[in-house]
C-alpha positions in Angstrom: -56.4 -69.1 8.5 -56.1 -68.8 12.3 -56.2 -64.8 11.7 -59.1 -64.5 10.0 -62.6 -63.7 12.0 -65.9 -63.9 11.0 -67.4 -60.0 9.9 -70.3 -60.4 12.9 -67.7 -60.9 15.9 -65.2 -58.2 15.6 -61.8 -58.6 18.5 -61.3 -55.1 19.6 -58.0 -54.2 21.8 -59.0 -54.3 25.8 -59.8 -51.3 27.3 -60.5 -50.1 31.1 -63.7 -52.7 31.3 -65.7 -54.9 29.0 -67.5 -51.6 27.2 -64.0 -50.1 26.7 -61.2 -50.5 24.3 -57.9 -48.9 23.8 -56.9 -47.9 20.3 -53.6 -46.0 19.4 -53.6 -44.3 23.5 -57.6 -43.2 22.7 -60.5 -44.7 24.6 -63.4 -45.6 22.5 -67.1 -47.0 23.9 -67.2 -50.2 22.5 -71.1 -50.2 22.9 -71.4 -47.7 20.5 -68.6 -49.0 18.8 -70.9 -52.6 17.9 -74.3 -50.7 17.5 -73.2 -48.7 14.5 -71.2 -52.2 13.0 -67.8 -51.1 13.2 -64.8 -53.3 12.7 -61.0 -52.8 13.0 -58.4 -53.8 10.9 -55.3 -53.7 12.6 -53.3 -54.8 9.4 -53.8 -51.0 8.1 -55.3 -49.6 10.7 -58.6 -48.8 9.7 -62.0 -48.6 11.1 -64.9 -49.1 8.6 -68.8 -50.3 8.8 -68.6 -50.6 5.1 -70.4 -47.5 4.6 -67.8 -45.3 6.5 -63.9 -45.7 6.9 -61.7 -43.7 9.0 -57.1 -43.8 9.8 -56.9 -45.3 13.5 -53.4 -45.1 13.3 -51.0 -42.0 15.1 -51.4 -38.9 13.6 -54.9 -39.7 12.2 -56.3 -41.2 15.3 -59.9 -39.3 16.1 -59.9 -37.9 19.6 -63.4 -38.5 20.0 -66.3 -40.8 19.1 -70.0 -39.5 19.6 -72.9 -41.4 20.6 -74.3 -40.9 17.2 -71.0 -43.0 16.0 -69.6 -39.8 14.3 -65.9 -39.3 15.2 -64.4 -36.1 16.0 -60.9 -34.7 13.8 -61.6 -37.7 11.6 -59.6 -38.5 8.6 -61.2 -40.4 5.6 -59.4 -43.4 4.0 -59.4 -42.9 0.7 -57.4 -40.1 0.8 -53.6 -40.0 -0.3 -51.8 -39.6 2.6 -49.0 -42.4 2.6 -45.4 -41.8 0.8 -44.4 -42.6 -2.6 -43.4 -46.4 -2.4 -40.7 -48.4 -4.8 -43.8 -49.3 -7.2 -44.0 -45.6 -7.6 -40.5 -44.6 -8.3 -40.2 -47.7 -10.7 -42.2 -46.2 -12.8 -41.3 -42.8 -13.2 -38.2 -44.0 -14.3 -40.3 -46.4 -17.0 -42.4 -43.2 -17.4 -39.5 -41.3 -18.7 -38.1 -43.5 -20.3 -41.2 -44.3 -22.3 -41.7 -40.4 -23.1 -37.9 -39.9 -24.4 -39.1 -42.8 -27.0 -42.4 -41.2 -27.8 -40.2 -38.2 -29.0 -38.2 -40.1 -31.6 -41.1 -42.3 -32.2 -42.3 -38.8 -33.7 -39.2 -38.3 -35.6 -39.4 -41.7 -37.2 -43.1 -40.8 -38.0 -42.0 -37.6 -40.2 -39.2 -39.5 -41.6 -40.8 -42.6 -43.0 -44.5 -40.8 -43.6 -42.8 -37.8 -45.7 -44.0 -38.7 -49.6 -41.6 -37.9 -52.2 -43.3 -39.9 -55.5 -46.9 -39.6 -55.8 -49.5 -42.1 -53.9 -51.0 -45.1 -55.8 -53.9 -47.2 -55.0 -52.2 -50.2 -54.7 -49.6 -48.6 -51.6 -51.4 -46.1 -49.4 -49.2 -43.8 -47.9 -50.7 -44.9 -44.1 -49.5 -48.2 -44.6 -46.4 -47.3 -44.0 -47.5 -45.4 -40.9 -49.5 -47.7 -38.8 -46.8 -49.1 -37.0 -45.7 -45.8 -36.0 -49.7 -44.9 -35.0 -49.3 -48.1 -32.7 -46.2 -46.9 -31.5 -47.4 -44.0 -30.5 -50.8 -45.5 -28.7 -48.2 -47.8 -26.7 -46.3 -45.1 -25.3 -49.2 -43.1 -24.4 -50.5 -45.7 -22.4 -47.8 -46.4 -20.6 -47.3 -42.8 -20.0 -50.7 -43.0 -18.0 -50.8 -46.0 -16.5 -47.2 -45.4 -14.9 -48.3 -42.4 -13.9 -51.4 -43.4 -12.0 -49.4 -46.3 -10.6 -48.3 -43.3 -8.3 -50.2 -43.1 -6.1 -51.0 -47.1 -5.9 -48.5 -47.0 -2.8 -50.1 -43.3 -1.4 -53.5 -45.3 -0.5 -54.1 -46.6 2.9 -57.0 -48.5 1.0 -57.2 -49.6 -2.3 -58.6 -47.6 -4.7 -59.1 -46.4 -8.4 -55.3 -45.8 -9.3 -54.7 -49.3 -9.3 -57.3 -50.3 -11.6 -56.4 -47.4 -13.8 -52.7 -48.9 -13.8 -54.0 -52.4 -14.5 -56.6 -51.1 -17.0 -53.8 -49.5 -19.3 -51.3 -51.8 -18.8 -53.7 -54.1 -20.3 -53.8 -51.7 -23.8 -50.1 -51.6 -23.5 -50.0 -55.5 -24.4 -52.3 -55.1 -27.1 -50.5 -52.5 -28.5 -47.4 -54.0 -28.6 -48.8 -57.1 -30.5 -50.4 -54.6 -32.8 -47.2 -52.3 -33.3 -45.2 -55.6 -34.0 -47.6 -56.6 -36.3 -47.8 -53.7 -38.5 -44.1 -53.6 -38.7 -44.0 -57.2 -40.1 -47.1 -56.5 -42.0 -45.6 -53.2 -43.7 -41.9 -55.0 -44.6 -44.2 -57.3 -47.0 -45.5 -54.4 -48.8 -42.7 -52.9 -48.9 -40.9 -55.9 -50.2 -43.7 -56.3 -52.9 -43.7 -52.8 -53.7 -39.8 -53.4 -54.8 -40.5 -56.1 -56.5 -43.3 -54.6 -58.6 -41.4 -51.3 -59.5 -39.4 -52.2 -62.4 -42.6 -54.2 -63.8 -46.3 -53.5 -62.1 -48.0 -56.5 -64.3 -45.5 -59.1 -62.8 -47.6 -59.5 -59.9 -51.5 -59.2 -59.9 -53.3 -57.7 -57.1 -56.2 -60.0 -57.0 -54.8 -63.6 -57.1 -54.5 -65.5 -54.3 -51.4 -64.0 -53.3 -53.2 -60.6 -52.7 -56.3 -62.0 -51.6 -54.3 -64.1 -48.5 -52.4 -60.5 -48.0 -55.8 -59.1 -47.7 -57.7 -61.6 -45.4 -54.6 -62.0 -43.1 -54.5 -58.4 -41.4 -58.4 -58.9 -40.5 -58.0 -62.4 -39.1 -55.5 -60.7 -37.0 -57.0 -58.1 -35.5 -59.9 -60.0 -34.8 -57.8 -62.2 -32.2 -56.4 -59.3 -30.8 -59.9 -57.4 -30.5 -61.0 -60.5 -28.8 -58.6 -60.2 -26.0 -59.8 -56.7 -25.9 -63.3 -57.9 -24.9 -61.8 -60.7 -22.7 -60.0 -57.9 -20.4 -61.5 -54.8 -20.9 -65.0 -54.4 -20.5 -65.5 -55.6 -16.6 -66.4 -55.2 -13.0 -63.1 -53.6 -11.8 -64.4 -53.3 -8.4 -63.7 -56.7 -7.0 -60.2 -56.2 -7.7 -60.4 -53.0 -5.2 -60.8 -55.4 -2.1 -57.4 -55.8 -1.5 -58.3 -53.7 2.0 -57.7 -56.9 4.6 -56.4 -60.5 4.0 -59.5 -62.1 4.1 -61.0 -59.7 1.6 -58.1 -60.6 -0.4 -58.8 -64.2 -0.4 -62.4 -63.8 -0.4 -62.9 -60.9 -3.3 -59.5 -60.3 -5.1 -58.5 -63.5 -6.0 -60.9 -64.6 -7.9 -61.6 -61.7 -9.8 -57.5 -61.6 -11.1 -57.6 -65.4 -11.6 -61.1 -65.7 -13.7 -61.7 -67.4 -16.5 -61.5 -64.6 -18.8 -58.5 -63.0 -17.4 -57.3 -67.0 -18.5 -58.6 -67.3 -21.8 -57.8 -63.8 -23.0 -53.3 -65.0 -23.4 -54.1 -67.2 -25.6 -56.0 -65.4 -28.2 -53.0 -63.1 -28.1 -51.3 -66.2 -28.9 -53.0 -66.6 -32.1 -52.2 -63.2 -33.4 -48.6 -63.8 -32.2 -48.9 -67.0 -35.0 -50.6 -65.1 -37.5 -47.6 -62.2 -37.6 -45.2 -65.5 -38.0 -47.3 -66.4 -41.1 -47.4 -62.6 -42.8 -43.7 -62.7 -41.9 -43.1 -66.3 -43.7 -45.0 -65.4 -46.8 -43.6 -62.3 -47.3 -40.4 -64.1 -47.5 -41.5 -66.9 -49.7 -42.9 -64.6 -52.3 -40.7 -61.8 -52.3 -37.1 -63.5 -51.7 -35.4 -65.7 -53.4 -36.6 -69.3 -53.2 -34.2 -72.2 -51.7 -34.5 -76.0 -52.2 -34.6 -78.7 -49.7 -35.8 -77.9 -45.8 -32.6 -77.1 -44.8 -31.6 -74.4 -46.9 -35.2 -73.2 -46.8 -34.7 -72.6 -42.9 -31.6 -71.7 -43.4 -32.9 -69.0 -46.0 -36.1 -67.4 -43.7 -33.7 -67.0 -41.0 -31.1 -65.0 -43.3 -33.6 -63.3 -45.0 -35.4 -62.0 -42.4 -34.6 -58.2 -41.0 -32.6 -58.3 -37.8 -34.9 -56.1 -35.8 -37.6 -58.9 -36.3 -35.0 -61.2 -34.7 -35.7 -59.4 -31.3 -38.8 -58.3 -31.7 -40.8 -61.4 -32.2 -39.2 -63.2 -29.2 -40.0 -60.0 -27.1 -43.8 -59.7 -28.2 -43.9 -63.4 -26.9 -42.6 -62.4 -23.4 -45.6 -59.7 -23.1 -48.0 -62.6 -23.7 -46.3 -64.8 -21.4 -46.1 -62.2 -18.6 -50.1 -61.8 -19.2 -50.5 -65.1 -18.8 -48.7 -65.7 -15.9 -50.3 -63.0 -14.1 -54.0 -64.4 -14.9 -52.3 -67.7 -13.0 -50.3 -66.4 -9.9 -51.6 -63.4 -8.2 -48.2 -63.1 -6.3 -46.9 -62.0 -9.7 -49.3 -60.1 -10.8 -50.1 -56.6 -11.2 -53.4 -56.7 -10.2 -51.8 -57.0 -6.5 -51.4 -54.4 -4.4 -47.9 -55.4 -2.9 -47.2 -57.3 -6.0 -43.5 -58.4 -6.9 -42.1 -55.5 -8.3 -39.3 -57.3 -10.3 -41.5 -59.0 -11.9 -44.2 -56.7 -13.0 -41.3 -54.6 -14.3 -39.1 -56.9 -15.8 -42.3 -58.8 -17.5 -45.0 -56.3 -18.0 -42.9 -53.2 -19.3 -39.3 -53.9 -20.2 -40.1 -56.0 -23.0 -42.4 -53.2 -24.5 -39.8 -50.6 -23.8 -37.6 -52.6 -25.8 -40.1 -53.2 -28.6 -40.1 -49.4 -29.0 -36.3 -48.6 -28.4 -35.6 -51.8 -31.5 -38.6 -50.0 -33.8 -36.8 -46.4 -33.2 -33.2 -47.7 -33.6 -34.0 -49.6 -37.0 -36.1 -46.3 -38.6 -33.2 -44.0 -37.8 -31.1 -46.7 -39.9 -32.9 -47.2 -42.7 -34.2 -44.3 -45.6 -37.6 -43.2 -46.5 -39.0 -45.5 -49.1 -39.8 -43.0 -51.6 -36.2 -42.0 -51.5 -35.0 -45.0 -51.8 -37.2 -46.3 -54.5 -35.8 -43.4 -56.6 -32.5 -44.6 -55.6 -33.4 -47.7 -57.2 -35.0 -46.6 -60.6 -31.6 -43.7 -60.8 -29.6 -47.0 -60.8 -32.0 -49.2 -63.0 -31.6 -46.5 -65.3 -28.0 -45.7 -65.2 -27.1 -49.3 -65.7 -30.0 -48.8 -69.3 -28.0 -46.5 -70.3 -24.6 -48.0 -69.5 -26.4 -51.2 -72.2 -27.2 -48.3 -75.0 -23.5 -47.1 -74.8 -25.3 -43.4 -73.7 -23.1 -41.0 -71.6 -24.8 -38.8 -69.5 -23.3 -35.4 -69.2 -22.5 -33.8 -65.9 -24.8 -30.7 -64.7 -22.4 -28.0 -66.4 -22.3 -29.3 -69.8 -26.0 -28.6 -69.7 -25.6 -24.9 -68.3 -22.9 -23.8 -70.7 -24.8 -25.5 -73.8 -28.4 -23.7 -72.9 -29.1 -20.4 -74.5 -30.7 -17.6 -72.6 -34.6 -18.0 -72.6 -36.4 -14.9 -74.1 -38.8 -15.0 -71.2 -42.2 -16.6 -73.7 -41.8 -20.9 -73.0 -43.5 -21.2 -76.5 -41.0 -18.9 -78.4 -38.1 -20.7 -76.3 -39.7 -24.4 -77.4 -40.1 -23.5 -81.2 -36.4 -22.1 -81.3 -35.1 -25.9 -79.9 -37.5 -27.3 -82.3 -36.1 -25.9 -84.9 -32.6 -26.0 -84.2 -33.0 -29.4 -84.1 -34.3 -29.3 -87.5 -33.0 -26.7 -89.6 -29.7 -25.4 -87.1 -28.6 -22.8 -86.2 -28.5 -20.8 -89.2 -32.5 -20.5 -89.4 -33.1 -19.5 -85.7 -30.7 -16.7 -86.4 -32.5 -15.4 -89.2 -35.5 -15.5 -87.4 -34.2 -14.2 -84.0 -32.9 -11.1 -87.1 -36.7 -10.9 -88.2 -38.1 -10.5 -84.4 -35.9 -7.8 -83.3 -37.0 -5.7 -86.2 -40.3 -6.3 -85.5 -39.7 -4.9 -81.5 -38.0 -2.2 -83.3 -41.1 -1.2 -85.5 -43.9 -2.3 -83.1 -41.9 0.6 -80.8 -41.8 3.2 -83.6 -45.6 2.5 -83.5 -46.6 2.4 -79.8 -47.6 6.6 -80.1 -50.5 8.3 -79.1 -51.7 8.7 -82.7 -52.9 5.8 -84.6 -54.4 4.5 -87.3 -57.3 2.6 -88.3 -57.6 0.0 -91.2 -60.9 0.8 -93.8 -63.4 -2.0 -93.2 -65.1 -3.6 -95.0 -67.6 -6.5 -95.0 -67.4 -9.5 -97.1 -70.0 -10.1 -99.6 -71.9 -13.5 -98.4 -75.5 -15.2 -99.8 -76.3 -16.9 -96.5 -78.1 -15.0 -93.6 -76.4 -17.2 -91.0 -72.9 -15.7 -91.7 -71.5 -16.8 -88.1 -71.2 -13.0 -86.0 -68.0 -11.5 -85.0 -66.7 -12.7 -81.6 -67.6 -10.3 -78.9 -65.5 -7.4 -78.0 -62.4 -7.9 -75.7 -60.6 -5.5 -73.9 -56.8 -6.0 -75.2 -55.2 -2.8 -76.4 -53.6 -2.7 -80.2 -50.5 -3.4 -78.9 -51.0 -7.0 -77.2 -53.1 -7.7 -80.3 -50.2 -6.6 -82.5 -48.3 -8.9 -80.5 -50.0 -11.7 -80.3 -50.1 -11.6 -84.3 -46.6 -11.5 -84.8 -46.4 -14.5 -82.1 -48.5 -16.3 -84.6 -46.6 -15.1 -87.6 -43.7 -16.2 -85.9 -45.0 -19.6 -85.2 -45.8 -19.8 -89.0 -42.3 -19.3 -90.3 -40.8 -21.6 -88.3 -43.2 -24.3 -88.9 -43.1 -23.5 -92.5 -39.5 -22.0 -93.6 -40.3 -22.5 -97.3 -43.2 -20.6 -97.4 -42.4 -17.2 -99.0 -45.8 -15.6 -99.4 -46.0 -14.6 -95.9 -46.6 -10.9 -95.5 -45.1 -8.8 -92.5 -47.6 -8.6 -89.3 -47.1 -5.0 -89.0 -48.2 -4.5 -92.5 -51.6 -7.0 -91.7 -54.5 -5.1 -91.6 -53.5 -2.0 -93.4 -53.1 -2.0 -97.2 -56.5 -3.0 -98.2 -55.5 -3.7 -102.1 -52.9 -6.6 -101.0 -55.8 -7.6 -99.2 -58.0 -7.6 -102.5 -55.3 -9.4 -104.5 -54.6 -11.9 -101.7 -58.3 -12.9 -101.9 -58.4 -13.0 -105.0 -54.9 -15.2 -105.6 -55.9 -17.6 -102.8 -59.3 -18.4 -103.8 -62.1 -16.5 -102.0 -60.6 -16.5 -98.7 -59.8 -13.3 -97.0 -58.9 -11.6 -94.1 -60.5 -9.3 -92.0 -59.0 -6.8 -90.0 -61.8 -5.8 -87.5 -62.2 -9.5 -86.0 -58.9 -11.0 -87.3 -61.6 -14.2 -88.6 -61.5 -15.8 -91.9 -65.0 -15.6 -93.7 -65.7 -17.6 -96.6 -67.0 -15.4 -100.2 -69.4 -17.2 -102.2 -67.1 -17.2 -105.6 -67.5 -20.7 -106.6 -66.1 -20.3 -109.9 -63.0 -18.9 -107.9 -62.7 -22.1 -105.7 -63.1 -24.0 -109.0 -60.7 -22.2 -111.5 -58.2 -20.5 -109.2 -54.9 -21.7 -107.8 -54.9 -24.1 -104.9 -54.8 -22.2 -101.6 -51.5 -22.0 -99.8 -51.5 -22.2 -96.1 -49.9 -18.9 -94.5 -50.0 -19.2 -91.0 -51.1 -21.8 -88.3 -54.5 -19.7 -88.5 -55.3 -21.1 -91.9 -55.2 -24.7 -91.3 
């Protein structure tokens, strides 16, 4: 405390008499020196009135100070002008080490986001992403804050790059509690959506299960938005007089060792707990259940994935780093000489690793769609295994297809009725269709013919109208008839009094008798509609009506 002066009675070096003094081989005129307030401070060399700051130091030295306290070939402090330190190169190194696992953190991202079965309500396909999102938010900020903490060590004075290092290093613990806690939080789902695949009604989403699965996640981010508000939203600029030891003592000290900077560890703390408790009841209601305390430990620990093993310990080193530095300013990196070893060694290597462990462990295990039809390919292999059914190989299907005929309905009524009647009938039919090609080609000529109409007899006024008139050609309608036809003979193969569709539509007496022999229902050829006669003693006394085609029914 010997060193330290008050601010109203600066010690300037001697010079050539009591209103001289010597600075860096330069002669300045102390008078003027004390009228316009100035003070040097031979730790870094400066010379400031609070309002103005100039280099003292060789090459930056001002030849010349005017009366008007203006100095001449000046060179402003906060400017840049110091080498890269070790601070510096530390964390380029971190910085690219951080970016390599941004990359792969992107990989993992398209790996484990891909969908392969279609998205339910109950498992939203971000879910499984949110610890990669955090992943990615961690690296990003320690991509910025290393790189600001460039040019910590190029400042004569302290300035903005070291709150901007500070500021994100800050984020970077939050986001590592955050990415740690979505990958604990995401194994439970993903344990619960195994164990609800085979059976979705053995668990119900609303009990008290799901309800504690819903709360938990909130009362964790609460905690670790709390923290947010502890650190983030401040007066940085205390922190900035680092420029002289007494400032240090008198400014920047208190500001690093507040009370917030205190409380805000331990509400990390808490969410560090709560990802202990998702991780414990994801185990005790999705693994099998031991007996006794003994086995039960012995139990959480086997069941619990390896990369938690690490993780977990290492989340609790970033709180305990954060803590430590709200306590000891030596150690922290709110200093601008800090202790490099351990601002590195406890601020960022343990997030490193939390990323490096999260990488590692998604390259090693498969994308849960993938492997969730892994699981139902084996849950139905060993079904089938019960039933005594042998599932053919690949070929046996190739060689035992028939060749489609290019119409899906045609192809579908064939296998129907194969399965039905054999093969016998779909010959016989596949004989009937290839005559019809051959005659519908005779008949696709420039010349045609056209069908006598006539109008059905009717009592009512309200006979429903023909549809309106569509633009398909004779030929598609021709087709599209024999489709039907088709249709009807292989729904009904017993069913002789089907006539040919290319004869439909032209021989108006077998229309006459047909109307006649099924009742009063006939045919007409202009609008391919049936309209009903007004014969009653025909639908009384005639035969019962027999159903020709599909059309009839």
């Amino acid at each position: 405390m010997d060193d330290l002066f008050p601010r109203d009675m600066p010690i300037w070096p001697p010079g050539d008499n009591k209103t001289d003094t010597l600075i860096q081989g330069v002669h300045y005129n102390l008078t003027t020196l004390n009228h316009w307030n100035y003070t040097l401070y031979e730790g870094n060399w400066t010379l400031s009135n609070w309002s103005w700051c100039f280099l003292m130091d060789r090459p930056y030295t001002p030849p010349l100070l005017l009366e008007n306290g203006t100095f001449v070939n000046s060179t402003w402090c906060y400017l840049a002008t110091e080498p890269s330190g070790d601070r510096a190169h530390i964390g380029i190194a971190f910085a690219v080490l951080f970016a390599l696992s941004l990359v792969f953190v992107f990989v993992n991202l398209a790996r484990h986001g891909r969908l392969y079965l279609p998205a339910t309500k109950r498992f939203y396909a971000i879910g499984r992403r949110w610890q990669w999102y955090w992943a990615i938010f961690t690296c990003a900020v320690a991509l910025i804050g290393l790189f600001t903490g460039i040019d910590v060590d190029r400042y004569r004075v302290v300035q903005l790059p070291l709150i901007l290092n500070v500021f994100f290093w800050y984020l970077l613990n939050m986001g590592a509690l955050a990415m740690v806690w979505e990958a604990v939080r995401h194994w439970g789902s993903w344990m619960e959506r195994q164990f609800v695949d085979p059976n979705p009604f053995v668990l119900q989403q609303y009990d008290k299960r799901g309800m504690f699965e819903f709360w938990l996640p909130l009362f964790f981010y609460l905690w670790l938005w709390l923290d947010f508000f502890m650190v983030i939203p401040r007066n940085w600029g205390p922190i900035e007089l680092q420029r002289s030891p007494e400032q240090t003592v008198r400014e920047a000290i208190p500001a690093a060792t507040s009370i917030r900077f205190k409380i805000a560890p331990f509400f990390l703390l808490v969410s560090w707990l709560t990802i202990n408790v998702s991780l414990w009841h994801s185990v005790r209601h999705y693994e099998p259940r031991n007996r006794g305390l003994i086995n039960r430990i012995v139990g959480f620990v086997r069941y619990v994935p390896i990369r938690f093993v690490f993780m977990i310990p290492l989340a609790l080193v970033v709180i305990a780093y954060q803590a430590l530095a709200a306590w000891d300013f030596d150690l922290s990196p709110l200093k601008k000489d800090t202790n490099l070893v351990a601002m590195y060694v406890g601020g960022y290597t343990p997030t490193l690793l939390l990323v490096i462990i999260l990488c590692a462990s998604g390259f090693l295990r498969p994308n849960e769609d993938k492997e969730l039809i892994r699981q139902r390919r084996e849950r139905g292999n060993q079904l089938d295994q019960e039933l005594g059914i042998a599932k053919k190989p690949a070929w046996w299907r190739r060689l035992q297809r028939d060749p489609g005929t290019g119409d899906e309905v045609r192809d579908q009524l064939f296998r129907n009725v194969r399965e039905v009647a054999g093969d016998r009938r779909v010959r016989h039919v596949t004989e009937q269709r290839a005559q019809g090609v051959e005659a519908d080609a005779a008949d696709n000529t420039n010349t045609f013919e056209m069908a006598s109409i006539r109008r059905p007899a009717s009592i009512r006024s309200d006979t429903t109208a023909p549809p309106p008139y569509s633009h398909v050609s004779k030929s598609d309608q021709r087709n599209h008839e024999r489709t039907v036809q088709l249709a009807a003979g292989l729904l009904f193969p017993n069913s002789g009094n089907t006539p040919p569709a290319d004869s439909r539509g032209r021989d108006t007496e077998s229309q006459s008798e047909a109307v006649e022999r099924d009742g009063g229902f006939r045919r007409s050829t202009s609008t391919n509609n049936y309209l009903s006669t007004t014969n009653s003693n025909l639908s009384i006394n005639g035969q019962p009506q027999q159903i020709r085609s599909m059309l009839d029914v």
